[in-house]
C-alpha positions as a Markdown table, in Angstrom:
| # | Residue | x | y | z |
|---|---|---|---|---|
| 1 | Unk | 41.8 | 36.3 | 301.5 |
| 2 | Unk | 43.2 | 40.0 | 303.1 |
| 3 | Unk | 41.2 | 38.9 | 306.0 |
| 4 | Unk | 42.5 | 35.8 | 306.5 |
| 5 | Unk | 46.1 | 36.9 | 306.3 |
| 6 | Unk | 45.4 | 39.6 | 308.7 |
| 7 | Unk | 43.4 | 37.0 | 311.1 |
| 8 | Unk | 43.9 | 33.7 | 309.9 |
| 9 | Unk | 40.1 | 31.9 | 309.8 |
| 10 | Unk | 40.3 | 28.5 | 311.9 |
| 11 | Unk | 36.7 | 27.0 | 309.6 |
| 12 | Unk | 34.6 | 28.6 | 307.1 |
| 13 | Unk | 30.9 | 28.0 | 307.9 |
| 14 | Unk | 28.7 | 27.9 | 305.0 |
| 15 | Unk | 24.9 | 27.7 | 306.0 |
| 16 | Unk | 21.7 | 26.9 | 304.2 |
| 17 | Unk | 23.4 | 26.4 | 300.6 |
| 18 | Unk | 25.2 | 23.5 | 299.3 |
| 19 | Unk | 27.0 | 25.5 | 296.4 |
| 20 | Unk | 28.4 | 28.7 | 296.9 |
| 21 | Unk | 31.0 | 31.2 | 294.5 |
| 22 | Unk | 31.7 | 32.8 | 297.2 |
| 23 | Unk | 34.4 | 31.1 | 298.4 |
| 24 | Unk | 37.9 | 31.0 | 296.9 |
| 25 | Unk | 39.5 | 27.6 | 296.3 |
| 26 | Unk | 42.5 | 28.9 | 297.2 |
| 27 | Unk | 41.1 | 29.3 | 300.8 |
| 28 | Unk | 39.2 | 26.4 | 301.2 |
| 29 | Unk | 42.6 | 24.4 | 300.8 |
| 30 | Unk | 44.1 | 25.8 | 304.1 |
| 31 | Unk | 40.6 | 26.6 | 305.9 |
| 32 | Unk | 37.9 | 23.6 | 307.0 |
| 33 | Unk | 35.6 | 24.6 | 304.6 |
| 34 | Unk | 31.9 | 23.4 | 307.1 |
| 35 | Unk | 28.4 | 23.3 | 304.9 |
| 36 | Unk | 25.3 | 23.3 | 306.8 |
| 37 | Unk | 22.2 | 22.7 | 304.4 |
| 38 | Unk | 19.0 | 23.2 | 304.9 |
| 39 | Unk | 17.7 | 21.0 | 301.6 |
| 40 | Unk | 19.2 | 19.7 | 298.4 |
| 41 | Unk | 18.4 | 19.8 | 294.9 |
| 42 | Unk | 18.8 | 16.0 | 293.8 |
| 43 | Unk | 15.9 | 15.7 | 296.9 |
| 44 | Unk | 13.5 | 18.3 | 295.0 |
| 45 | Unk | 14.0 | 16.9 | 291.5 |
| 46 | Unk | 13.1 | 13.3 | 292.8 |
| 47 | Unk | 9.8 | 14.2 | 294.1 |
| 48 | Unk | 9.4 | 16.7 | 291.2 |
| 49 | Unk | 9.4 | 14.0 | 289.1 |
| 50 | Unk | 7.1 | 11.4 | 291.5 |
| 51 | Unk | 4.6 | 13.9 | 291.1 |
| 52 | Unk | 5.0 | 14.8 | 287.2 |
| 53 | Unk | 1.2 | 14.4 | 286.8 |
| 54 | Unk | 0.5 | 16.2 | 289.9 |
| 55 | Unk | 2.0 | 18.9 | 288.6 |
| 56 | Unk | 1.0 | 19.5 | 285.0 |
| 57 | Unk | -2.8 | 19.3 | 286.7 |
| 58 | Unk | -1.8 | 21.9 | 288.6 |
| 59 | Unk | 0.6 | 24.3 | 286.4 |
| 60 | Unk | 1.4 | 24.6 | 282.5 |
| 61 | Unk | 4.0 | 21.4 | 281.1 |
| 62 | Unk | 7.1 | 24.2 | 280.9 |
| 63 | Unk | 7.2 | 24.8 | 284.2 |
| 64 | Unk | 7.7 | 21.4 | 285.3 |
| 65 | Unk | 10.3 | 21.1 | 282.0 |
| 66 | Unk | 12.0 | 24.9 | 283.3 |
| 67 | Unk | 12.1 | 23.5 | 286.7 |
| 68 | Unk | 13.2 | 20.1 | 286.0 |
| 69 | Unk | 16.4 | 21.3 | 284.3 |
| 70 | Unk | 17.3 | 23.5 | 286.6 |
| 71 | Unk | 17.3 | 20.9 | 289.5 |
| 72 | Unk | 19.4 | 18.6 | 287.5 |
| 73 | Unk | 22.0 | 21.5 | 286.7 |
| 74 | Unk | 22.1 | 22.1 | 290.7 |
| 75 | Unk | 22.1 | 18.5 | 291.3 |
| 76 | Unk | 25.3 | 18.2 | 289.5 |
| 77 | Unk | 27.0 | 21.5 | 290.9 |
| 78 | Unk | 25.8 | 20.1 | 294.9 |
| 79 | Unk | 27.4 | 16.5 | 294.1 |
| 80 | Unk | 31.0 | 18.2 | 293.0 |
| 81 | Unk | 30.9 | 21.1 | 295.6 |
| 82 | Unk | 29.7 | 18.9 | 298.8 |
| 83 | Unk | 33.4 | 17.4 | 298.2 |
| 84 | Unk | 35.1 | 20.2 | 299.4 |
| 85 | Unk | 33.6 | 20.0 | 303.0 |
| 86 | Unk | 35.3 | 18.9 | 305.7 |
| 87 | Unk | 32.2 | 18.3 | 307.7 |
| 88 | Unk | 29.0 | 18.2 | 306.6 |
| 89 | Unk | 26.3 | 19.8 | 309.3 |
| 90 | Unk | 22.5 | 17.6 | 309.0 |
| 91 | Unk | 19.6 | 19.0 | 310.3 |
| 92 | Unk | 17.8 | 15.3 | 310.7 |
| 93 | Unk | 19.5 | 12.0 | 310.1 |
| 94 | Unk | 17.3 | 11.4 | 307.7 |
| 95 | Unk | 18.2 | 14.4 | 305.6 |
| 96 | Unk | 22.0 | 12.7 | 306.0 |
| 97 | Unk | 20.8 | 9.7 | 304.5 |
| 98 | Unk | 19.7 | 10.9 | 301.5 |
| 99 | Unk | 22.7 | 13.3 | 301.3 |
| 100 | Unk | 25.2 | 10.3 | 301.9 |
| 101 | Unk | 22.9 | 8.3 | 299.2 |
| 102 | Unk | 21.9 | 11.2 | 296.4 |
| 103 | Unk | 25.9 | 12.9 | 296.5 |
| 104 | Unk | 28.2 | 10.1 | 297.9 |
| 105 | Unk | 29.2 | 12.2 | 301.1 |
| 106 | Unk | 31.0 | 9.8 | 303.6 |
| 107 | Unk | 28.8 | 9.4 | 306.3 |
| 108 | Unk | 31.8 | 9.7 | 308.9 |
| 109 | Unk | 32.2 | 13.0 | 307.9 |
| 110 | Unk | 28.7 | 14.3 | 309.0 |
| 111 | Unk | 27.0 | 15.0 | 312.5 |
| 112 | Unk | 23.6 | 15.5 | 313.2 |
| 113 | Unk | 22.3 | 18.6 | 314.7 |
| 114 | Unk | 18.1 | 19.9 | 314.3 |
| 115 | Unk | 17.2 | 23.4 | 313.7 |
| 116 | Unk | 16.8 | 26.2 | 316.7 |
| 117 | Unk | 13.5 | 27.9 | 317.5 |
| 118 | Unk | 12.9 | 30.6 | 319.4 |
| 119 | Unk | 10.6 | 28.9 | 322.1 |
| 120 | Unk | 10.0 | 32.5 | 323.4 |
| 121 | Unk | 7.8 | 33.1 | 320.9 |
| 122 | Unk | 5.3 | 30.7 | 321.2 |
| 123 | Unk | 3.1 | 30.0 | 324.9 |
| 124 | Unk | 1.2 | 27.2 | 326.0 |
| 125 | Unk | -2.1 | 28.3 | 327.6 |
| 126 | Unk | -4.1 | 26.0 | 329.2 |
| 127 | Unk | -7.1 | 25.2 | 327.2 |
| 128 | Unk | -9.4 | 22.5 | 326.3 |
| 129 | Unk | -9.6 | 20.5 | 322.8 |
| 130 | Unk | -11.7 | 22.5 | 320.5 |
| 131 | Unk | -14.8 | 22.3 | 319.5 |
| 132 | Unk | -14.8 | 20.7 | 316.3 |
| 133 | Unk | -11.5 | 20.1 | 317.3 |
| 134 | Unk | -8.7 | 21.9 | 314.8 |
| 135 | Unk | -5.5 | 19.8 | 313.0 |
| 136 | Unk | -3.6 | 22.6 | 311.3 |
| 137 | Unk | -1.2 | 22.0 | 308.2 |
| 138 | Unk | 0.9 | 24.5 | 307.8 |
| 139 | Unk | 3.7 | 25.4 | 305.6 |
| 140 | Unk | 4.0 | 25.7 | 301.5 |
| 141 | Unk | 1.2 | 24.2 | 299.4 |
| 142 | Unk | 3.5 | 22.9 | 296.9 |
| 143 | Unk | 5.4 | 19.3 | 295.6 |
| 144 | Unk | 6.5 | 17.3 | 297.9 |
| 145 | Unk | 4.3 | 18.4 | 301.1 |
| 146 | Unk | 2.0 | 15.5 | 300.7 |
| 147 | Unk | -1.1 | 17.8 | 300.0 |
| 148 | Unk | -3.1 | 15.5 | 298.1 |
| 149 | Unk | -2.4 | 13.1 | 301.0 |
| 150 | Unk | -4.0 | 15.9 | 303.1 |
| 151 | Unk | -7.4 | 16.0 | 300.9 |
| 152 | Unk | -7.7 | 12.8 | 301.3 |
| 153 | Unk | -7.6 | 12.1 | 304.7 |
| 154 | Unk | -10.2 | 15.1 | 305.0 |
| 155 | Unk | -12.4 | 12.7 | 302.9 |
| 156 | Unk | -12.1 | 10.0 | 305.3 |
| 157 | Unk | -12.0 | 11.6 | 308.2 |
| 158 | Unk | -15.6 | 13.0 | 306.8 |
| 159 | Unk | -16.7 | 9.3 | 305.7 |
| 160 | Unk | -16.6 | 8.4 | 309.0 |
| 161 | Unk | -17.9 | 11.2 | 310.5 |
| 162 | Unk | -14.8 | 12.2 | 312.8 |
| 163 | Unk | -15.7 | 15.1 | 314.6 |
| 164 | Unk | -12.9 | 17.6 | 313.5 |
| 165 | Unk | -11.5 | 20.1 | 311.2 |
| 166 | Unk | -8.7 | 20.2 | 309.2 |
| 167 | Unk | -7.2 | 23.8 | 308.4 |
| 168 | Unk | -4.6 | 24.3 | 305.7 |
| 169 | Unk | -2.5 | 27.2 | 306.0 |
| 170 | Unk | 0.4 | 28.4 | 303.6 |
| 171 | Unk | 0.9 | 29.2 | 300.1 |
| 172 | Unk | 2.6 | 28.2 | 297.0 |
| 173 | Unk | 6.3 | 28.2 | 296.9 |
| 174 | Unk | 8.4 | 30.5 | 293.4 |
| 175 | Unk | 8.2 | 27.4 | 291.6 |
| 176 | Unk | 5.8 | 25.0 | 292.8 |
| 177 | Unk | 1.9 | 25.6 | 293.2 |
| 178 | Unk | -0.4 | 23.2 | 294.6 |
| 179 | Unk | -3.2 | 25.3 | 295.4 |
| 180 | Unk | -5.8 | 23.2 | 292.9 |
| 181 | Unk | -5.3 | 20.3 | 294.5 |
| 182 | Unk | -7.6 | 21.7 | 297.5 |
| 183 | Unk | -10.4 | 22.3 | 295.2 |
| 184 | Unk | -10.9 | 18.8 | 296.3 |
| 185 | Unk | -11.2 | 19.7 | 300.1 |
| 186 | Unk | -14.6 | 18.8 | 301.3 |
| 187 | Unk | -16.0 | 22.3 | 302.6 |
| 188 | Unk | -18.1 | 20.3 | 305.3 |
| 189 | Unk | -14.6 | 19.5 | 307.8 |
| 190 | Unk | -12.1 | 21.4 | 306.0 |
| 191 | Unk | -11.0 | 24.8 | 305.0 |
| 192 | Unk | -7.9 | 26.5 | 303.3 |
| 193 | Unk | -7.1 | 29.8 | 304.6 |
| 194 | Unk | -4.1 | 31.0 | 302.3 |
| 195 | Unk | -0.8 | 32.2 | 303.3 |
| 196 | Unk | -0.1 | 34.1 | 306.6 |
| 197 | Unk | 2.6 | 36.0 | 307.6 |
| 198 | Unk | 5.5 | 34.4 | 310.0 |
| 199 | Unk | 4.2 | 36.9 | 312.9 |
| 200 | Unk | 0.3 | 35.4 | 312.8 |
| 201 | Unk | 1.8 | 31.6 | 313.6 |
| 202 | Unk | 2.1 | 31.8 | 317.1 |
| 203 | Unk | -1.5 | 32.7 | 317.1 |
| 204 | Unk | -3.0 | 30.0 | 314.4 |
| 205 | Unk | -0.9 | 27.3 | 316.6 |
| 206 | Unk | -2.4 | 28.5 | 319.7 |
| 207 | Unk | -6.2 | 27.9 | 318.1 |
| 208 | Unk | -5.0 | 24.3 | 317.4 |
| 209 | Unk | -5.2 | 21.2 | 318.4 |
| 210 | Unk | -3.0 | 19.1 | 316.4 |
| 211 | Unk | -0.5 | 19.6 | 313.8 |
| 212 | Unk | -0.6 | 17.3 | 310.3 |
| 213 | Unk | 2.7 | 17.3 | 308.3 |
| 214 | Unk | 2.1 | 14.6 | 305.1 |
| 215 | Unk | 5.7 | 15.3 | 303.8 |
| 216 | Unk | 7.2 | 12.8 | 301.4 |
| 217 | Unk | 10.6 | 15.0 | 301.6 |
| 218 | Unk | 11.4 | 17.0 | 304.5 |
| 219 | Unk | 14.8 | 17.7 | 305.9 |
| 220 | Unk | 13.2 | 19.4 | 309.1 |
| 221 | Unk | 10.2 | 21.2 | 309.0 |
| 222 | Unk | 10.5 | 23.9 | 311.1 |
| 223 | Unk | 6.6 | 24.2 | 311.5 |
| 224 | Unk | 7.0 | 20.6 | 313.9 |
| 225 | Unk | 9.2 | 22.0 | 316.1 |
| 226 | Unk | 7.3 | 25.9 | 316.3 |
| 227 | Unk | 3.9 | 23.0 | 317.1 |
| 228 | Unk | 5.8 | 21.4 | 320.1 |
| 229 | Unk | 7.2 | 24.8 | 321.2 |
| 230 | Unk | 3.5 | 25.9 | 321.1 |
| 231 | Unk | 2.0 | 23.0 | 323.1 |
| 232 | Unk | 0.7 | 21.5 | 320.0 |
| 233 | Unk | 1.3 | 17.6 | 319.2 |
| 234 | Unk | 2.4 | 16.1 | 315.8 |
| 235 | Unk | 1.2 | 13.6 | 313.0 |
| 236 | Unk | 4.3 | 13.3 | 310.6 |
| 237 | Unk | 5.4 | 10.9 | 308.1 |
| 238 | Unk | 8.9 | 9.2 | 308.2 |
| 239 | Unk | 10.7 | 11.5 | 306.3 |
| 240 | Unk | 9.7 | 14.9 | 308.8 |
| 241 | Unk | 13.4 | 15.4 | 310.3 |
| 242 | Unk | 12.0 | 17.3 | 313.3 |
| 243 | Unk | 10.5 | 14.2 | 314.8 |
| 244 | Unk | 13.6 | 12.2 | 315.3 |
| 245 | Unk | 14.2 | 11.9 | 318.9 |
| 246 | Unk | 11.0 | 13.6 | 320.4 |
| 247 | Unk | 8.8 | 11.4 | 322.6 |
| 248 | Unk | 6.3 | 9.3 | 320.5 |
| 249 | Unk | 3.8 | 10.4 | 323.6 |
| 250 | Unk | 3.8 | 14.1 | 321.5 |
| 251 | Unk | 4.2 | 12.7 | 318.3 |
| 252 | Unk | 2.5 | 9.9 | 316.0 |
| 253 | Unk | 4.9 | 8.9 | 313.3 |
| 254 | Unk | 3.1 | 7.3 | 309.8 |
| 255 | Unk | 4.3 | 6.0 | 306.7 |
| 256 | Unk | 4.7 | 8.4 | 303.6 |
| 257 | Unk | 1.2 | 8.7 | 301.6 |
| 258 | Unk | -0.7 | 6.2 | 303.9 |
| 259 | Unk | -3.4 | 7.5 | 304.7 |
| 260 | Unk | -5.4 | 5.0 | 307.1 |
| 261 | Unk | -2.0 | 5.4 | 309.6 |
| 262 | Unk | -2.8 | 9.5 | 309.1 |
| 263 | Unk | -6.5 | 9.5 | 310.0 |
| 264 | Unk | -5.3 | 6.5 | 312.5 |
| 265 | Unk | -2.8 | 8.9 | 314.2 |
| 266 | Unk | -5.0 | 12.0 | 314.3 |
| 267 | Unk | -7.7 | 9.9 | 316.4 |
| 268 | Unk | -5.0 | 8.4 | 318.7 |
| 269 | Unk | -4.0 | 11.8 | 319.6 |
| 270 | Unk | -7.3 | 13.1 | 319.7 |
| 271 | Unk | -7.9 | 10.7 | 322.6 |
| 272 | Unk | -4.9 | 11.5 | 324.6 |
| 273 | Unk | -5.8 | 14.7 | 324.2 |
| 274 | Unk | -8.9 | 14.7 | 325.7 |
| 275 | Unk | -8.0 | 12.8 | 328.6 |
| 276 | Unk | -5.3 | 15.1 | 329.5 |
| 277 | Unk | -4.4 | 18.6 | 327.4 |
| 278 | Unk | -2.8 | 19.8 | 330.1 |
| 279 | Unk | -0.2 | 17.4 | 330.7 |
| 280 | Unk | 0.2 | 16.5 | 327.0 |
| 281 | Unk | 1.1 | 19.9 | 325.6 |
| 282 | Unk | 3.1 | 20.9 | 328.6 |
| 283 | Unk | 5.5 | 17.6 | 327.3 |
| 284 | Unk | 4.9 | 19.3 | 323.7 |
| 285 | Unk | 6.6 | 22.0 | 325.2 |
| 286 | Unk | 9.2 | 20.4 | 327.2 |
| 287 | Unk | 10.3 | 18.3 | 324.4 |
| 288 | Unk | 10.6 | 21.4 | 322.4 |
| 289 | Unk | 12.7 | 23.0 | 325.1 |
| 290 | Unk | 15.4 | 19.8 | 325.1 |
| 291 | Unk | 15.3 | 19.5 | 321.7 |
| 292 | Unk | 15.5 | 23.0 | 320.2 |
| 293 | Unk | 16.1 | 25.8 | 322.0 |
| 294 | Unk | 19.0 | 28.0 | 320.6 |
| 295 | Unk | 21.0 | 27.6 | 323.4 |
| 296 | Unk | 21.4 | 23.4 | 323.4 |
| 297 | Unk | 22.0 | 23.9 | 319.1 |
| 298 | Unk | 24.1 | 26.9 | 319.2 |
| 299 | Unk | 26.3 | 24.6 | 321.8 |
| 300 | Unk | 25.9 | 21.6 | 319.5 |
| 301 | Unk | 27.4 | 23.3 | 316.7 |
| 302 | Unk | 30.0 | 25.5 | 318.1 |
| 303 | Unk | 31.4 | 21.6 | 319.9 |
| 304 | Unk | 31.1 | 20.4 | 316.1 |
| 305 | Unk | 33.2 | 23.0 | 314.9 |
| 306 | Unk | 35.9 | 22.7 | 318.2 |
| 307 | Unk | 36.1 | 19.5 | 317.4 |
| 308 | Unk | 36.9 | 20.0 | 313.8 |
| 309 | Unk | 39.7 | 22.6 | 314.4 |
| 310 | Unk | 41.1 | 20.5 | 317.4 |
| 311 | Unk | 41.5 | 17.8 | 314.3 |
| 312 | Unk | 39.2 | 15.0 | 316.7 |
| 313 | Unk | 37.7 | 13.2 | 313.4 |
| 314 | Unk | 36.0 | 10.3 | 316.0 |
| 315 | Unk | 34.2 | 13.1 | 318.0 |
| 316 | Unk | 32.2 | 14.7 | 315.1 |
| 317 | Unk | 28.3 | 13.2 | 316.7 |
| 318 | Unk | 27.6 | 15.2 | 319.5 |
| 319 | Unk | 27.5 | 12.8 | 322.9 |
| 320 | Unk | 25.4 | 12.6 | 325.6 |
| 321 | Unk | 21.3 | 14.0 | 326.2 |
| 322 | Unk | 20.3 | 16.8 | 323.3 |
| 323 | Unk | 20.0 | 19.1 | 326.2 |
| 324 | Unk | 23.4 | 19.2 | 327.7 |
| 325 | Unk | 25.5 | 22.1 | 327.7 |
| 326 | Unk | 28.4 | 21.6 | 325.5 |
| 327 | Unk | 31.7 | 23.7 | 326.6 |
| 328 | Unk | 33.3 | 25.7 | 323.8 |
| 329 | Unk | 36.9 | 26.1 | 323.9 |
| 330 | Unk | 39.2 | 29.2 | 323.2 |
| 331 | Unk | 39.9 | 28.5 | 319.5 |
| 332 | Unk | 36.9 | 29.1 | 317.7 |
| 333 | Unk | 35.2 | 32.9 | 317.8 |
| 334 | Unk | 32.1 | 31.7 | 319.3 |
| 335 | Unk | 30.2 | 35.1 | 318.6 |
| 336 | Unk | 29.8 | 34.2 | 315.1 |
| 337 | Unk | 28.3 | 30.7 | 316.2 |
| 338 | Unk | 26.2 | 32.7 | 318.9 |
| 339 | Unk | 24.6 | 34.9 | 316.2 |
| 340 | Unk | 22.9 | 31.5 | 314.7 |
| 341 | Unk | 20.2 | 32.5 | 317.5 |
| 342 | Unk | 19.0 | 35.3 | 315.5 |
């Protein structure tokens, strides 16, 4: 509050967390209080409970109980303190929808903007498909992530003999451990490495071929995006955020737990693959470039929050192609914005 009488704020930016003490009420009445999520809790606690018997197979009853209540507490606190935003920042539109649905956020109030990744990081050597060729799941091993979906596509893809090899990578989230389930993995086309550190991805991308994301629940999934920005195309459900808007040539998109449309969309891939890797991850990697690179998102959201200040409630979505430079005006301290790139 000292700060802001000394430099009056324009918008309070509040990233990653839907509920927050940090802020006085006092300050969100004269300041455009802006939350940018990266999940939600009444999300969680619906697939939590989905996969109830998924869960006590795979950790003692109390933790699902523990876990359970304190995703319903949350749940409650998110639905009254989402009402304080002015605008509500979604990293997919179909992470919106279930915030619009879940907490009763009107839907004019939101834009749609993905998640930045350092492209930098990640290169796209020329190479052939390997031999077994290598799909890659990647991220936590826990509810929601579709990983019995995962075993089972391994059986079939072993059933009828599909010449590749699936590689699970990642390990169990603080409250949520899967890890049993890939007991079940056949050992004769699949393997599960553990978890690797953030540094090491680059590398594991660069050995693969394709990249499987089963998600029931996924706001974004930032492993899609790092895939694309590596060259590497995508199998991902529906409900994968970082699919929306990148060109189905780079990414097959399946139903939620089917797995026929999985082991379908791996082969498909496969194929266009093999007739051209070249020119199929170099659009991975273009598509990764228009999509998210810091520079187009960092632009998207500082227009979003010119926007808000300059009080234009019909120019909230962000207009014309993703990649588009968006001009910031004079009113908002764009250094703060600027620093999303780190």
């Amino acid at each position: 509050m000292r700060e802001h009488r000394r430099e009056p704020y324009d918008v309070i930016y509040q990233f990653s967390a839907i509920e927050s003490a940090a802020v006085p009420s006092a300050l969100r009445r004269v300041v455009p209080l802006v939350i940018h999520p990266e999940t939600h809790s009444a999300g969680e606690l619906r697939f939590l409970v989905a996969e109830r018997r998924l869960s006590r197979r795979c950790q003692p009853p109390h933790v699902f109980a523990l876990v359970a209540a304190i995703m319903s507490f949350r749940s409650i606190v998110q639905r009254l303190s989402i009402r304080h935003a002015r605008l509500l920042v979604c990293i997919s539109s179909v992470f919106r929808d279930h915030l619009v649905r879940d907490y009763r956020f009107p839907v004019e109030a939101t834009v749609v903007i993905p998640n930045p990744v350092r492209i930098d990081r990640f290169t796209t050597a020329e190479r052939q498909v390997g031999d077994p060729p290598i799909v890659l799941v990647l991220g936590r091993v826990s509810t929601r992530k579709g990983i019995e979906d995962v075993v089972a596509v391994a059986g079939v893809l072993r059933e009828r003999n599909i010449e590749v090899r699936l590689r699970i990578v990642g390990g169990p989230s603080l409250w949520s451990d899967y890890t049993r389930l890939l007991e079940d993995l056949p050992p004769e086309n699949a393997e599960y490495v553990g978890p690797v550190s953030s540094s090491a991805v680059p590398d594991l991308l660069g050995e693969s071929d394709i990249l499987l994301q089963a998600s029931k629940y996924e706001p974004f999934a930032l492993t899609v995006a790092e895939a694309l920005a590596a060259g590497v195309p995508v199998v991902a459900t529906t409900e994968v955020g970082a699919i929306e808007g990148v060109d189905n040539t780079v990414v097959q998109a399946v139903e939620p737990g089917d797995i026929e449309q999985m082991v379908a969309a791996i082969v498909a891939l496969l194929a266009r693959l093999r007739a051209d890797p070249t020119q199929l991850r170099a659009k991975a990697r273009s598509e990764a470039e228009r999509l998210f690179s810091p520079d187009v998102v960092c632009h998207q959201i500082s227009a979003a929050l010119e926007r808000l200040v300059d009080g234009d409630p019909d120019g909230l979505e962000p207009s014309g192609n993703a990649g588009e430079r968006l001009v910031v005006g004079p009113s908002v301290d764009v250094r703060r914005v600027d620093a999303l790139q780190d």
